[in-house]
N, CA and C of each residue as an Amber inpcrd file, in Angstrom:
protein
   540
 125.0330000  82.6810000 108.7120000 124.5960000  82.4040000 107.3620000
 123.8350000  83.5890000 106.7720000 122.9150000  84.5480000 107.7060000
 122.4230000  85.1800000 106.7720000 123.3990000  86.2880000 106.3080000
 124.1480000  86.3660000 107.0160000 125.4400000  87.8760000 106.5970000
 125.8720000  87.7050000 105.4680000 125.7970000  86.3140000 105.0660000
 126.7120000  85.7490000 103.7440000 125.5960000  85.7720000 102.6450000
 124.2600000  85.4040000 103.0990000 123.1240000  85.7490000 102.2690000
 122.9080000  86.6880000 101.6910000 123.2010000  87.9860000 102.7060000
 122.6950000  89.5420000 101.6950000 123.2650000  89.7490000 101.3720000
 124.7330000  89.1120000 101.0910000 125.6510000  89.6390000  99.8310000
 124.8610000  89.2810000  98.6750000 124.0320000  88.7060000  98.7230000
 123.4910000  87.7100000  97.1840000 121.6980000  88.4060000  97.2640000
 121.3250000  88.5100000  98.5190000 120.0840000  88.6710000  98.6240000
 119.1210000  90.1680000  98.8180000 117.8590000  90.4550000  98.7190000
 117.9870000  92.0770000  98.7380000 117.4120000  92.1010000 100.7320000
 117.8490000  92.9350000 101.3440000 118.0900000  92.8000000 103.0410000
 117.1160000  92.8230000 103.4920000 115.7440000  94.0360000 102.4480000
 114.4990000  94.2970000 102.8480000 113.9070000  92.7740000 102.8890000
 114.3110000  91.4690000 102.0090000 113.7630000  90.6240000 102.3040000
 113.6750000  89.6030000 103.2300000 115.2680000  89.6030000 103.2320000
 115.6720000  89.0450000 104.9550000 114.9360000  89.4230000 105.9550000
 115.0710000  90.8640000 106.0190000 114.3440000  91.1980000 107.3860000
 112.9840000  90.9500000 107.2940000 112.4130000  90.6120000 106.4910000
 110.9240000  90.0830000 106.3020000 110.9190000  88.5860000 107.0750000
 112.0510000  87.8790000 106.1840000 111.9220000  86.6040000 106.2330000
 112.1410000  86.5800000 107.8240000 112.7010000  87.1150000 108.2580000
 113.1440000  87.2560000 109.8800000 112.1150000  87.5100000 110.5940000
 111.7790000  88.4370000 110.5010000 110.5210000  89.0310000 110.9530000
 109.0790000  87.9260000 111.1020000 109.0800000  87.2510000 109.7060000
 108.3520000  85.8620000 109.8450000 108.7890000  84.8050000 110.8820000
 109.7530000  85.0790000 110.9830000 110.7390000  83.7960000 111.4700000
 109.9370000  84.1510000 113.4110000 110.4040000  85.1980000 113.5440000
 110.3280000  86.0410000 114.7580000 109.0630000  85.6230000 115.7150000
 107.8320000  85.9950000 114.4540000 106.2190000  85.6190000 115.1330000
 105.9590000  84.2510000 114.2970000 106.6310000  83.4400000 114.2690000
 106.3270000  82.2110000 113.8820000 104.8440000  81.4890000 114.7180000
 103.9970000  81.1900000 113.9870000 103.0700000  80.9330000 114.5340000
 101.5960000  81.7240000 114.8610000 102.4240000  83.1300000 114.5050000
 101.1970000  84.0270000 115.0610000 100.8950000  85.0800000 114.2020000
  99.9930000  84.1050000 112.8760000  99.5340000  84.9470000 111.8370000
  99.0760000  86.1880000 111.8950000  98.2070000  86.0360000 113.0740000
  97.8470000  87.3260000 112.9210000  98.4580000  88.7950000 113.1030000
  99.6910000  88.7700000 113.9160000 100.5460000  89.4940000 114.1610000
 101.8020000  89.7060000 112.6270000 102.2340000  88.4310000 112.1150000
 102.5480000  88.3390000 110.8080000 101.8630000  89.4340000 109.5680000
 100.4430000  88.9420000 109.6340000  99.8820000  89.9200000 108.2560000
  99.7910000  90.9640000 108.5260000  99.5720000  91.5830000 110.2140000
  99.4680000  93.2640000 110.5410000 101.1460000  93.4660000 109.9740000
 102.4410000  92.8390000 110.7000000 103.3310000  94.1110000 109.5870000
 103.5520000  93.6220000 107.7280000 103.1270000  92.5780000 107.7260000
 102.7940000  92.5350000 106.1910000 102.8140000  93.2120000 105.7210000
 101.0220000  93.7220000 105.9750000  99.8570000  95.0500000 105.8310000
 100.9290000  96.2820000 105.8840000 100.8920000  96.4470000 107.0120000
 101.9350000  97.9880000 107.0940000 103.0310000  97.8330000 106.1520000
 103.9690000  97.0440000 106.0110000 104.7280000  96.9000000 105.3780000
 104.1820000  97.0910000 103.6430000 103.3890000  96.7590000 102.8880000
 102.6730000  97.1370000 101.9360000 102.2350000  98.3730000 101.4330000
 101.4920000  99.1760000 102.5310000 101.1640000 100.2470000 102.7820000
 102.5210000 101.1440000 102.5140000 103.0150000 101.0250000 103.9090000
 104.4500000 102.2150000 103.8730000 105.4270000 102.1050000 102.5400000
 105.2330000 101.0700000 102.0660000 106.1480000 100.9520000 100.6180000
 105.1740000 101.5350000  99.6570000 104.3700000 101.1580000  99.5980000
 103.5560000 102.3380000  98.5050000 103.2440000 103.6990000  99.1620000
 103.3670000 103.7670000 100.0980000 102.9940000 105.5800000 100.2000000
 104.3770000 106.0560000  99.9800000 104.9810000 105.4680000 100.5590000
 106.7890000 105.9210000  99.9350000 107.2190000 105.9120000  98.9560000
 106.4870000 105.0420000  97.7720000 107.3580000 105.3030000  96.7760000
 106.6690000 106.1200000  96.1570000 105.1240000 106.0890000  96.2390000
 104.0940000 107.5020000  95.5690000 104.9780000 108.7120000  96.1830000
 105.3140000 108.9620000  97.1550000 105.6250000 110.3840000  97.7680000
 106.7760000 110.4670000  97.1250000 108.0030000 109.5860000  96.9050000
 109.0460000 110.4410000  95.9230000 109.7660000 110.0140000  97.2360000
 109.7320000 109.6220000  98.5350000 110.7650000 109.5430000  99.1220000
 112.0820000 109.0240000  98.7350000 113.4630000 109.7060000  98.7700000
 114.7280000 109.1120000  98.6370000 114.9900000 107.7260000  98.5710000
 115.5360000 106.9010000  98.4060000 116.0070000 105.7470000  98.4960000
 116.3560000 105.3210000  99.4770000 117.5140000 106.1920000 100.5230000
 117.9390000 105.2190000 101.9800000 116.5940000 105.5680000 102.4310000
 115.7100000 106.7720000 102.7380000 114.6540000 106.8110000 103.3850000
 113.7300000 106.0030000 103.1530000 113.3700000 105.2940000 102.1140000
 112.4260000 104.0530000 101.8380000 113.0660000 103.0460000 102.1910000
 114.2170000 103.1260000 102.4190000 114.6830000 101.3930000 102.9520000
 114.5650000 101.5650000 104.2880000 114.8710000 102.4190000 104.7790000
 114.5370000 102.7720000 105.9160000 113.1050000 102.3840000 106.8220000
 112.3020000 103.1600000 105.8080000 111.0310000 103.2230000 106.0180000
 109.9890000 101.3710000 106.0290000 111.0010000 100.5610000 105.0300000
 110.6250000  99.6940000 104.6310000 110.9750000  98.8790000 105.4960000
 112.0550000  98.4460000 106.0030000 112.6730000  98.0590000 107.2570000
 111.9680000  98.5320000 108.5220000 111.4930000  99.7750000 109.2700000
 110.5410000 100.1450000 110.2640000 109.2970000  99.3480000 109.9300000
 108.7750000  99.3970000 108.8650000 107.3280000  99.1920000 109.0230000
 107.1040000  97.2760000 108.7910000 107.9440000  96.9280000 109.0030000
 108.1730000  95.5610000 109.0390000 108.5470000  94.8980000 110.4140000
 109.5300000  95.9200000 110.8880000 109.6130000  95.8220000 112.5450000
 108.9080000  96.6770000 113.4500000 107.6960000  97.1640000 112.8510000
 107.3250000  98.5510000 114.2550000 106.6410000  97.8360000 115.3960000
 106.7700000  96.5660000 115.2270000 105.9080000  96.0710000 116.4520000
 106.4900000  94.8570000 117.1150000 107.9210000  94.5580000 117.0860000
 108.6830000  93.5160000 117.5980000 108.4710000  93.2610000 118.9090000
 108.2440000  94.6960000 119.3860000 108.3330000  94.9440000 120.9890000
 107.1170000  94.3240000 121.3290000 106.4350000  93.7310000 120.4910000
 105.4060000  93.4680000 121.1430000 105.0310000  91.9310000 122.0380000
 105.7910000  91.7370000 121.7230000 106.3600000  89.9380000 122.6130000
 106.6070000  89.8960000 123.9140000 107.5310000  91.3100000 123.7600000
 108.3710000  91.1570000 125.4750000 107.6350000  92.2960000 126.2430000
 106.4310000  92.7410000 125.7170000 105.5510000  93.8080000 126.3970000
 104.2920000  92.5540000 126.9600000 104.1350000  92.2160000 126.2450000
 103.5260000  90.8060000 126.9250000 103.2890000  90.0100000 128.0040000
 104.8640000  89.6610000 127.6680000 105.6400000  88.8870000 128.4070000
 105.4930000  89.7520000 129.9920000 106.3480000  90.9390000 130.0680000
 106.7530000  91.4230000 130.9920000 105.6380000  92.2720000 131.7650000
 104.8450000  93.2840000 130.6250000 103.8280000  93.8350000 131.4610000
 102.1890000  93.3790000 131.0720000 102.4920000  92.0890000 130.4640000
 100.7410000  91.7300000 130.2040000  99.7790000  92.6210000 129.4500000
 100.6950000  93.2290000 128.4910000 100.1130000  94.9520000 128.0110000
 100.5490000  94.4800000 126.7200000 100.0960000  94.7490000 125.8720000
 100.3900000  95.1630000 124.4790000 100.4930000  96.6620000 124.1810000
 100.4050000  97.4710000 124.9020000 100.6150000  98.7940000 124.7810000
 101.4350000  99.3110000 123.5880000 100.9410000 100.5930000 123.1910000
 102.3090000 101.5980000 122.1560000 103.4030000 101.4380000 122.9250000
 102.6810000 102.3250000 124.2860000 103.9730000 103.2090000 125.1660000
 104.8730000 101.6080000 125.5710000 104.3710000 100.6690000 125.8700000
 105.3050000  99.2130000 125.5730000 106.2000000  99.2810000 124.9740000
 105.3430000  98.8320000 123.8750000 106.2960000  98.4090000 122.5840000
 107.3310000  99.2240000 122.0980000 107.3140000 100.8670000 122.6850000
 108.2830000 101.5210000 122.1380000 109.2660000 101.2740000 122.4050000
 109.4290000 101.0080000 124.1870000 110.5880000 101.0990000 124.9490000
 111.0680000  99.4170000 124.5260000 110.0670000  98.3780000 124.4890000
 110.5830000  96.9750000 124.4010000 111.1880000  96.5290000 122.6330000
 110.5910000  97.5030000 121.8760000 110.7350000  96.8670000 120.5240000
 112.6030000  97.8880000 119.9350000 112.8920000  98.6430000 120.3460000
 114.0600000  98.8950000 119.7080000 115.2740000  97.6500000 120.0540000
 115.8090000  97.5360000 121.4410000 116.5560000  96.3840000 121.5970000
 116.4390000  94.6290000 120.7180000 115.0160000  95.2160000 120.3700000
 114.9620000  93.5190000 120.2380000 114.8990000  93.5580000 118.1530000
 114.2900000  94.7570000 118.0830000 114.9640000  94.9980000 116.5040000
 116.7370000  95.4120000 115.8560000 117.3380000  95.9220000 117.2570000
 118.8290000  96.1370000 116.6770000 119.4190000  94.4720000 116.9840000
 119.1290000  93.8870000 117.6760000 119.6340000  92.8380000 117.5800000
 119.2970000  91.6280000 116.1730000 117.8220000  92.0840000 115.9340000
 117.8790000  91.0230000 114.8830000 118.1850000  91.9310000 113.4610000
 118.3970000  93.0140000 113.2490000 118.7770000  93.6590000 112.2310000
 120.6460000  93.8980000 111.9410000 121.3270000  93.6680000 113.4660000
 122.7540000  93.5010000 113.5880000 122.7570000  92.2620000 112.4350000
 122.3060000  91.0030000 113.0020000 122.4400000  89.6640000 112.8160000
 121.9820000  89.6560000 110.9260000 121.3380000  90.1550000 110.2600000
 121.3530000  90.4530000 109.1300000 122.3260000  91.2660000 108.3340000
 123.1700000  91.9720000 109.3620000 123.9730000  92.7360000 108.2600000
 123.7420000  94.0660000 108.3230000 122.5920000  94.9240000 108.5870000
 121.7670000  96.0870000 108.2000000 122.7160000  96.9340000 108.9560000
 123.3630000  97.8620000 108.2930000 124.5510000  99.1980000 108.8810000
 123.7080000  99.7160000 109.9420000 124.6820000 100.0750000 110.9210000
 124.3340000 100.8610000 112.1440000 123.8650000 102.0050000 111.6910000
 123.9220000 102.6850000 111.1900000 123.2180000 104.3500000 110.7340000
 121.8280000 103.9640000 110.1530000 121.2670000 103.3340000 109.9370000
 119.6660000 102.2380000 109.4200000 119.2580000 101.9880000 110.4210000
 119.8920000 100.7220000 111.2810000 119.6900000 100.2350000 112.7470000
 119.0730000 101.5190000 113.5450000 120.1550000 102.3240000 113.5090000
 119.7780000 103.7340000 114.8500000 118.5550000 104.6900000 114.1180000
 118.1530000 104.5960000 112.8630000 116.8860000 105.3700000 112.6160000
 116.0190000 104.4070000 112.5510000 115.7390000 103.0720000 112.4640000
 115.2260000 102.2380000 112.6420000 114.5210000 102.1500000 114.0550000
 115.4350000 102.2090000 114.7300000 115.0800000 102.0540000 116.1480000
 114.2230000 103.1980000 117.0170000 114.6340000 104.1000000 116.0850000
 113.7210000 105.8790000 116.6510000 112.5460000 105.7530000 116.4640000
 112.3000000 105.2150000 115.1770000 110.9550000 105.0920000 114.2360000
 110.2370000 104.1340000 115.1060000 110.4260000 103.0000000 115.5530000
 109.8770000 102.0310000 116.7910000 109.9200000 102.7630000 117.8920000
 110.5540000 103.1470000 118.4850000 110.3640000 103.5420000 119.8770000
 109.6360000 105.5290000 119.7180000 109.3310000 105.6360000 118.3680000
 108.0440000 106.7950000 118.2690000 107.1040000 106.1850000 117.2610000
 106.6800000 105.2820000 117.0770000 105.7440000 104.8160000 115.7770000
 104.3540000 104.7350000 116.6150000 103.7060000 105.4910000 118.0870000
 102.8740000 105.4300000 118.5970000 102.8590000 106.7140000 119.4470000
 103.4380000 107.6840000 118.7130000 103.4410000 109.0330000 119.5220000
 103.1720000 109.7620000 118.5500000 102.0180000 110.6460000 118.6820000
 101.8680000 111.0830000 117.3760000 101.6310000 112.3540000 117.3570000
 102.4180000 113.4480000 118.4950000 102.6320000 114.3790000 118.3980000
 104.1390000 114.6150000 117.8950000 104.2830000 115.7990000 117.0370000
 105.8470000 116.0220000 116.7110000 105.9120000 115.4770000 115.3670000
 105.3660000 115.1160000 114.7100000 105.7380000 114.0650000 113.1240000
 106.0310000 114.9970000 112.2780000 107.1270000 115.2540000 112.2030000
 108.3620000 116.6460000 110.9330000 108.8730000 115.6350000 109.9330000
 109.1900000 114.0250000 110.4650000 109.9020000 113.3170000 109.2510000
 108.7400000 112.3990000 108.4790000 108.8190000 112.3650000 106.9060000
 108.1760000 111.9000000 105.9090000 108.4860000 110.3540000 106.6530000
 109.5310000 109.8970000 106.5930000 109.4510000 108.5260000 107.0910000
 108.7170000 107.8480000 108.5890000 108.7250000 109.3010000 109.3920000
 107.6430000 108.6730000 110.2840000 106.4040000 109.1220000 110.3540000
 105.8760000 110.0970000 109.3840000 104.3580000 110.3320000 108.9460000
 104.3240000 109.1110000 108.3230000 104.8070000 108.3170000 107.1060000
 104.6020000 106.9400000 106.2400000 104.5910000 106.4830000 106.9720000
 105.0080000 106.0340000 108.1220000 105.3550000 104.9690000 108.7330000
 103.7200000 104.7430000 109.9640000 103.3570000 106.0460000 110.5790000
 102.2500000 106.3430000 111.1500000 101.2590000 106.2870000 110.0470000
 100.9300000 106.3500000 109.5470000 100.1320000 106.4420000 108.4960000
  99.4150000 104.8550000 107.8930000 100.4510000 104.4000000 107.6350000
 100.5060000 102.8730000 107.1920000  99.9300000 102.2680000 108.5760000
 100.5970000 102.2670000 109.6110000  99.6760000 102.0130000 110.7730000
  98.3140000 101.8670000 110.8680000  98.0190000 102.7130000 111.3510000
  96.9560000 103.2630000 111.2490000  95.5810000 102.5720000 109.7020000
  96.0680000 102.8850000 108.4400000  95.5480000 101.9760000 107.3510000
  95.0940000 100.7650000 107.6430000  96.3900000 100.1480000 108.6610000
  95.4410000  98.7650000 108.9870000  94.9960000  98.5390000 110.1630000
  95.3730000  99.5820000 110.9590000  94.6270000  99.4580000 112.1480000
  93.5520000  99.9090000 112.2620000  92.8440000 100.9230000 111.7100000
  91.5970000 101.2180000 111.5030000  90.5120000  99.9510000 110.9750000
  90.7510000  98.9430000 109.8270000  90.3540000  97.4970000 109.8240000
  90.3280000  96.5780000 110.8060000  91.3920000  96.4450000 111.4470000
  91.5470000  95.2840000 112.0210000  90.6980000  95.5980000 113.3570000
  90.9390000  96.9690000 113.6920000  90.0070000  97.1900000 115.5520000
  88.5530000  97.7410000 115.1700000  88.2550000  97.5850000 113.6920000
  86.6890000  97.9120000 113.3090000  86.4820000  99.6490000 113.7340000
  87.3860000 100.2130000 113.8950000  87.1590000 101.7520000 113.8040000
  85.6520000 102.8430000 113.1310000  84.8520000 103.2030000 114.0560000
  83.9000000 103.8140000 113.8450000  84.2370000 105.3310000 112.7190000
  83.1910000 105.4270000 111.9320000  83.6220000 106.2680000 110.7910000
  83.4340000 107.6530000 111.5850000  83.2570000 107.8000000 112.4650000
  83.6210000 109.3280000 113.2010000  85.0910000 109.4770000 113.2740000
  85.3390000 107.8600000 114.4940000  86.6550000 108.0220000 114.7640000
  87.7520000 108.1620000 113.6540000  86.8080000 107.3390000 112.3160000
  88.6130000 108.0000000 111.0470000  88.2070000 109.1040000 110.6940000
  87.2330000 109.7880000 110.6980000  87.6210000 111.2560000 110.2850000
  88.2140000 112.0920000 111.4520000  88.4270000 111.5970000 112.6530000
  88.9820000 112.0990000 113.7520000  90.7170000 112.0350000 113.2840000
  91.0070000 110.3470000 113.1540000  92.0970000 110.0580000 112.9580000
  92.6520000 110.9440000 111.6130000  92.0070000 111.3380000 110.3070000
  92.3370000 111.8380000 109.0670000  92.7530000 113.1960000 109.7510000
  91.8020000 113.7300000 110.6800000  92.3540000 115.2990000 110.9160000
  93.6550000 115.5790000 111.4570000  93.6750000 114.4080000 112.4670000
  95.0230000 114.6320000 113.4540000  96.2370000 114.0270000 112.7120000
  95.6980000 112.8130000 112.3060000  96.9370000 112.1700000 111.7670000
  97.6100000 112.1760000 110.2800000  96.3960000 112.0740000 109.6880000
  96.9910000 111.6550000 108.3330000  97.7440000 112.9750000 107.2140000
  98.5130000 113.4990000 107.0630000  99.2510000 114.1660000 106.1780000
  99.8390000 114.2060000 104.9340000  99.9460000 112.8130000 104.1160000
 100.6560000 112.5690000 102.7070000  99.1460000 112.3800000 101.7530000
  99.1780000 113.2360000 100.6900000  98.3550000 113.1190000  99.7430000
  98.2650000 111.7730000  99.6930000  98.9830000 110.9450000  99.5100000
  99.0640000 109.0780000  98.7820000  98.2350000 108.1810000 100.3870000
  98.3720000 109.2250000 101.1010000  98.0100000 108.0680000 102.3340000
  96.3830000 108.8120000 102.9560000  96.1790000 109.9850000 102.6040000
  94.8780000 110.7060000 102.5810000  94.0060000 109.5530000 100.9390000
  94.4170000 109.7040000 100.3820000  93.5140000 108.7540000  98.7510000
  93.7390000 107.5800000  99.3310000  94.4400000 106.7750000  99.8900000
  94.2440000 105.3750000 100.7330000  93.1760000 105.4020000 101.4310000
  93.2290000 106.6420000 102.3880000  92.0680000 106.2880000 103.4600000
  90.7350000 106.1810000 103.0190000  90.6100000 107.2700000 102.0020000
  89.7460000 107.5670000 101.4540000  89.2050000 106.4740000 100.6860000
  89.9380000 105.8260000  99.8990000  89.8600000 104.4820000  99.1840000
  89.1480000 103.2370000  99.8360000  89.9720000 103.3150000 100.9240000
  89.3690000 101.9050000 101.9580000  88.3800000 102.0950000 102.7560000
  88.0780000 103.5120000 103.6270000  87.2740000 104.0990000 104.2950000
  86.3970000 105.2520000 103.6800000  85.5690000 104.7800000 102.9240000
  85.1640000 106.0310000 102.1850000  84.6500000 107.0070000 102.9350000
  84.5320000 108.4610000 103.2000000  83.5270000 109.3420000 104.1100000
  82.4660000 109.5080000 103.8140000  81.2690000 109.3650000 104.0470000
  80.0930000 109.1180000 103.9090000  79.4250000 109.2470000 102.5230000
  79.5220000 108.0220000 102.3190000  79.1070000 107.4270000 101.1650000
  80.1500000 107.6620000  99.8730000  81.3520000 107.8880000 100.3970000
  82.4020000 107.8440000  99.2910000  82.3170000 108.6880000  98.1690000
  81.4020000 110.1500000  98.1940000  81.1700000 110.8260000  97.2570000
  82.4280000 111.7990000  97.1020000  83.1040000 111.7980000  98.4070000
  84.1930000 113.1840000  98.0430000  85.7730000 112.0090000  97.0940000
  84.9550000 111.1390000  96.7960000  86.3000000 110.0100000  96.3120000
  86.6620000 110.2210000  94.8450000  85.7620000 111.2660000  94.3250000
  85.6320000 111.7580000  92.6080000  86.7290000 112.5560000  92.4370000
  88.0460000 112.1990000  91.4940000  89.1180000 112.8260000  91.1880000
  90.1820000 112.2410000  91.4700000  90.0640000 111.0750000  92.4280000
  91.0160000 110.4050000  92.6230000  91.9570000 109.6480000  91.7170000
């Protein structure tokens, strides 16, 4: 049924609705790719990224953490280095079952199984994609304001996702936030 759906429906929403479907029950895991999912769509569309690359991007940051069920399950870990290896299989299968072309699927699946390695980041879609991360993970694990100016140096790279941080995390006392 849903194959017959995204002829009519837009896919980014399916895979949402899926994605809900997926952690049924476990809000809190729900609103973290929400969150990211929010995030990476606005830093993507501020940055000018292409079109397949935002669907792209929009689709990853909705699944970057699927793996996180059967990392659980299997090694009692919620780990990155987990979820990388556990979350691609279990996102091409539910992104097959929607319809979503194999050439999406297979950058889809890169972006998960590196969305916690954060040396090497050359592609805009997986700086957005790290980036957005991070935005809400810095909230949710109560991140000390050393550690985000640690995280801003190493990680953060897109003007739109540097004025986020800055926005939500101001640096001491939010004075360098003038011009924004």
């Amino acid at each position: 049924m849903a194959a017959e759906m995204s002829v009519f429906m837009n896919p980014v929403s399916l895979v949402q609705s899926a994605m809900i479907d997926y952690f049924a029950g476990d809000v809190r895991r729900i609103n973290h790719f929400l969150k990211v999912y929010g995030f990476a769509k606005a830093i993507g569309e501020l940055e000018g990224l292409e079109a397949q690359s935002q669907f792209v991007l929009e689709i990853s940051a909705l699944t970057h953490d699927i793996g996180i069920r059967n990392s659980e399950r299997k090694f009692n870990s919620s780990s990155g280095e987990h979820q990388q290896v556990e979350g691609p299989p279990e996102a091409k299968k539910l992104l097959e079952s929607i319809g979503i072309s194999p050439n999406t699927i297979e950058r889809v699946c890169w972006l998960i199984a590196h969305h916690h390695t954060y040396q090497g980041i050359l592609d805009t879609d997986y700086q957005i994609l790290v980036e957005a991360d991070f935005l809400v993970n810095i909230g949710e694990d109560g991140i000390s304001l050393p550690a985000i100016t640690q995280i801003e140096e190493q990680i953060f790279r897109t003007r739109t996702g540097l004025r986020f941080l800055h926005w939500l995390y101001p640096p001491s006392g939010g004075s360098e936030l003038t011009g924004y």
